[in-house]
C-alpha positions, 0 to 999 in steps of 0.5 A, spaced: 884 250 941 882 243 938 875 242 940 869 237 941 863 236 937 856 233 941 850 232 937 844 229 940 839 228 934 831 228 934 827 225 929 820 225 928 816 219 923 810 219 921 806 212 923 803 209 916 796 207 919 790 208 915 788 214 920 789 219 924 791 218 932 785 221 935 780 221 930 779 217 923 781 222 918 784 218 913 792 220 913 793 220 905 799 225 903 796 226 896 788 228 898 786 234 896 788 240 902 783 240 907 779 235 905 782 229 911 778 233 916 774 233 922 771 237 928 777 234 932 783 235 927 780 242 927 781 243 934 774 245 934 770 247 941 767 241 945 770 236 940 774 230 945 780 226 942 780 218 942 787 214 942 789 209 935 791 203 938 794 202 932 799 208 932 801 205 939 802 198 938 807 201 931 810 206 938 812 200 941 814 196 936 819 202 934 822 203 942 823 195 942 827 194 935 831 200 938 831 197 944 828 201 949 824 200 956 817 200 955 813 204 959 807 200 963 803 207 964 805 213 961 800 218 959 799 224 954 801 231 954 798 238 951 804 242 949 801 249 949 804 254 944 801 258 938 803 257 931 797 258 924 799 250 924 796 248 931 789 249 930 788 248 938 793 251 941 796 246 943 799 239 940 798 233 943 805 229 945 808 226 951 812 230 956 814 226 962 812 219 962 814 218 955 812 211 952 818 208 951 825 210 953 832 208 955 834 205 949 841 204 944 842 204 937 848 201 933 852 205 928 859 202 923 865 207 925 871 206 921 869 199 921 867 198 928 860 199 932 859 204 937 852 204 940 848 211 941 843 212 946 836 213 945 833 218 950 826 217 949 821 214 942 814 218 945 808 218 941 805 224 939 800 228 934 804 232 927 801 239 926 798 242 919 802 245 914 804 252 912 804 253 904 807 259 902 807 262 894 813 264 892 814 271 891 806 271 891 805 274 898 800 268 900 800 263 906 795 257 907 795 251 912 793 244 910 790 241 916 790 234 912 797 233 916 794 235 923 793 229 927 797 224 923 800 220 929 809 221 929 813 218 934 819 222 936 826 218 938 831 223 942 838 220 942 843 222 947 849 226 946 852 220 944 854 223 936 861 227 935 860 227 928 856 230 921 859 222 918 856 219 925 850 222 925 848 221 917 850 213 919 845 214 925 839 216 920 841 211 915 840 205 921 834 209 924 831 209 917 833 202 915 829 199 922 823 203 922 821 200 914 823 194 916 818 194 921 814 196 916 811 203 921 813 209 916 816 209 909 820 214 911 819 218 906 823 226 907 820 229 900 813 227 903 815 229 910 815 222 914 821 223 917 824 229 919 831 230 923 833 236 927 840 237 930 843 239 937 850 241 935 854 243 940 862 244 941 867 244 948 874 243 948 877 237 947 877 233 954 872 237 957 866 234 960 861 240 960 857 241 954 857 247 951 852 251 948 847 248 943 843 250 938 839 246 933 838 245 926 832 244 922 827 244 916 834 239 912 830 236 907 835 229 906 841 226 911 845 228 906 843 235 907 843 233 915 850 231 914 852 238 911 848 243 915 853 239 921 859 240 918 857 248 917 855 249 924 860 246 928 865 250 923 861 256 925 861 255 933 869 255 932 870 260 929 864 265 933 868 262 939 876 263 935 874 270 935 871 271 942 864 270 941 859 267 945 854 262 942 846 263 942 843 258 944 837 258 938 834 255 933 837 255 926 834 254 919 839 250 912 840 254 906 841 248 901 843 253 895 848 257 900 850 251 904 850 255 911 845 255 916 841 262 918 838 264 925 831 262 926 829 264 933 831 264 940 830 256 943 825 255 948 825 252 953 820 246 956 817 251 961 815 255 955 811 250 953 807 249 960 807 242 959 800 238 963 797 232 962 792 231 957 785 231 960 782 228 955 785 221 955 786 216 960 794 214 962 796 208 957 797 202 960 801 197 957 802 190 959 806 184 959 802 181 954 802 187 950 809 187 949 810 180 948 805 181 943 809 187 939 815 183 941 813 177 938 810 180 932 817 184 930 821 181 924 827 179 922 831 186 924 837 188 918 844 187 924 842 181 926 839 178 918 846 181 915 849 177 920 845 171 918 846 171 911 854 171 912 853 165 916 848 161 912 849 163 905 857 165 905 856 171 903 861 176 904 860 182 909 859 188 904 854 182 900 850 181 905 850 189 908 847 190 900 843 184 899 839 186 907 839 194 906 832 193 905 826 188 907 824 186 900 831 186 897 832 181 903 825 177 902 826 177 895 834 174 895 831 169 900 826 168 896 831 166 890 836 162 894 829 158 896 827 156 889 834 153 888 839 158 886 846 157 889 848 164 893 853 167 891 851 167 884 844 169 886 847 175 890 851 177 885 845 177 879 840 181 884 846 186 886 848 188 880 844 186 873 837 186 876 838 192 880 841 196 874 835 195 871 831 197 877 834 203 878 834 204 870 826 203 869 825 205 876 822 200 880 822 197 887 824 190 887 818 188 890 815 190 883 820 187 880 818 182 872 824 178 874 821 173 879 825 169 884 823 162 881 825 165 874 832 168 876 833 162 880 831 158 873 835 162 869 842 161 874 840 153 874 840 153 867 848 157 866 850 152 871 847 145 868 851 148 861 844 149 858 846 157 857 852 161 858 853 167 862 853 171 856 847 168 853 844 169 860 846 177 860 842 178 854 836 174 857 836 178 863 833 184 860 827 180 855 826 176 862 825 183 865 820 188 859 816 181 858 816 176 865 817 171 862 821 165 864 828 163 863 827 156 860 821 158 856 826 163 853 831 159 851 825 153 848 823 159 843 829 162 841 833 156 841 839 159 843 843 154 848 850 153 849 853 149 845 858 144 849 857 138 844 866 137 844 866 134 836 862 140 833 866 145 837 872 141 835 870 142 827 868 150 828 876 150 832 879 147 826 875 153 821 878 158 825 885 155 826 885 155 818 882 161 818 887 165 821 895 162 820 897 169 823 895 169 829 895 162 830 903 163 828 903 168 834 901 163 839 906 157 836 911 163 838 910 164 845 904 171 844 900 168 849 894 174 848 893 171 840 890 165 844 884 171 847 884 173 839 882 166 837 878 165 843 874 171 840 873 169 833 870 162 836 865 165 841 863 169 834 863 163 829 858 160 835 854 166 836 856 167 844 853 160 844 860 156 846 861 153 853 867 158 854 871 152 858 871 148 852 873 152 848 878 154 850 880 147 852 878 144 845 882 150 842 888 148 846 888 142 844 887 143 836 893 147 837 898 142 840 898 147 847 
């Protein structure tokens, strides 16, 4: 029997403030254990949370670039269950009036779009974290994390793929940094994905039954986890077992996913508002506040740059992968350069070198204003392309600028027709051979001498006047 795949994602995101969403212990990941603290992220008796606004503005800001309705009054929730990492017993989230929902995401399928639907982007408190040595026997919890602000997005059903869902995850990422609310870091835990999968026949409207994969530490890993899963349920259901719905864990060495426990439900969690914080309400002055302070999202600014700068479209997808690459390819065509050439600089040469030091671009040496003076200087003539590929990398360990460069090493091109006609005439004499091969038809002798007049110039020779002025030493 052929079947279906039905994926329905669920991700969480820690929101980068500087504190805490109920109380103002710093959220910093690399603080000693147990030292971000307080009475309220302790759960300690007669303690009473108070709401980070900044952590709701960044959960509308999120629900508005996935195009989500706001809320006008939701509220929180206590989620009751008992766990080392829930000092009170209970998580602080939101249930039923969740803050922003009912909103999409576009995905690239086989070269076309399909929209996935965001059920719901809820604000609500991370847990602490378990820490276990390995072969040690020993456990702790580190309540540095309990309280950090999360929002949580829950897609639709929408997914029928490990490829699909991994595309999801990457678009999800790529916005929420835009907006600059998390960094989206899964070494550090802030973001974690979680899967429903499920399989039915195909053409069948009924979901089979679910089970959700978590604890996967990279999409790529997600996508695996995917793939071995739904290959699981069809043999299970091939062989005329039953699937259990349950939650299910990843082992990455063994590439398979290992039962974890039967999935609650949401009555197991006895879910009722949280009594400790009035309803939030958010006007339309809010949200146009939130809305008008959103930046340019990655869809619609790919699609700029392949109007406005001519750029092809895997260029611009590349050039608006991140916030900073975008700014600073902007950047450079700002300060004079031309736009192919300026894309292709930062795509391959510069981001070789990042990649190689391990530097972001907003760091990079390699200012805008100096990589747009370096590609004006190939284009007056003043350095070749060549010569440029060699400055890059001092530009890049020195800072400094192109032109500055060229003034102290002298190296410039040389594109004075009479003394590239002098060194033509030396390598004529210098190499009657191949000379006699070109005079015979072997055009390729013609790269040869091509060859030893950008050596007898050291690289500095205008390569189209070389080769017209050879040309035309040679009778061609």
């Amino acid at each position: 029997m052929d079947y279906e795949a039905v994926i329905g994602m669920e991700v969480h995101v820690e929101l980068a403030t500087k504190s805490k969403v109920f109380c103002g212990c710093s959220t910093n990941f690399h603080a000693p254990s147990n030292t971000n603290v307080c009475p309220v992220c302790l759960g300690m008796p007669g303690v009473l949370p108070v709401i980070n606004k900044a952590a709701v503005d960044m959960s509308i800001a999120a629900g508005l670039a996935l195009n989500c309705k706001i809320s006008r009054w939701s509220k929180m929730d206590r989620k009751n269950y008992f766990y080392p990492d829930l000092a009170k017993n209970y998580q602080i989230s939101q249930y039923d009036l969740p803050l922003c929902y009912e909103g999409s995401l576009e995905i690239p399928v086989n070269g076309t779009t399909k929209r996935i639907g965001i059920t719901r982007a809820h604000l609500e408190e991370d847990t602490a974290r378990n820490t276990h040595t390995i072969g040690g026997g020993d456990s702790g919890v580190d309540f540095n994390r309990c309280g950090v602000p999360l929002v949580e997005m829950v897609t639709e059903p929408d997914i029928r793929s490990a490829e699909e869902a991994f595309a999801y995850l990457t678009a999800l990422k790529q916005i929420l940094q835009y907006l600059g609310v998390s960094d989206c870091n899964m070494e550090e835990g802030s973001l974690r994905a979680e899967a429903n999968i499920s399989i039915r026949p195909v053409g069948q409207e009924k979901f089979g039954v679910k089970t959700e994969v978590k604890n996967v530490a990279s999409f790529s890993g997600t996508q695996k986890a995917i793939d071995f899963e739904i290959a699981r349920q069809k043999q299970v259901l091939s062989e005329g077992g039953t699937i259990v719905q349950e939650t299910r864990g990843w082992d990455a060495d063994r590439g398979v996913t290992f039962a974890q426990r039967t999935k609650e439900s949401a009555h197991d969690y006895r879910y009722f508002p949280e009594p400790d914080l009035v309803p939030l309400s958010v006007d339309d002055a809010w949200e146009t506040r939130i809305r008008e302070s959103l930046p340019e999202l990655p869809q619609a600014r790919c699609a700029r740059f392949v109007e406005q700068y001519g750029l092809s479209d895997y260029d611009a997808r590349v050039l608006t992968s991140t916030r900073a690459m975008a700014d600073y390819y902007e950047a450079t065509v700002k300060a004079g350069a031309t736009a192919k050439p300026a894309a292709n600089w930062i795509m391959v040469d510069l981001q070789a070198m990042l990649v190689e030091a391990k530097h972001e671009i907003s760091d990079c040496p390699v200012t805008p204003e100096s990589l747009a003076e370096m590609i004006g200087l190939i284009e007056n003539g003043t350095i070749s392309g060549k010569i440029a590929k060699d400055m890059l990398p001092e530009m890049f360990s020195t800072g400094k600028g192109a032109k500055a460069l060229v003034e102290a090493s002298g190296n410039v091109q040389i594109s004075d027709p009479d003394a590239l006609a002098e060194i033509a005439r030396h390598v004529i004499a210098a190499n009657p051979g191949p000379v006699a091969d070109f005079e015979a038809g072997k055009k390729q002798a013609m790269g040869f001498l091509v060859g030893q007049m950008m050596k007898a110039t050291k690289g500095r020779g205008n390569p189209q006047l070389v080769n017209e002025i050879l040309r035309k030493e040679l009778g061609a």
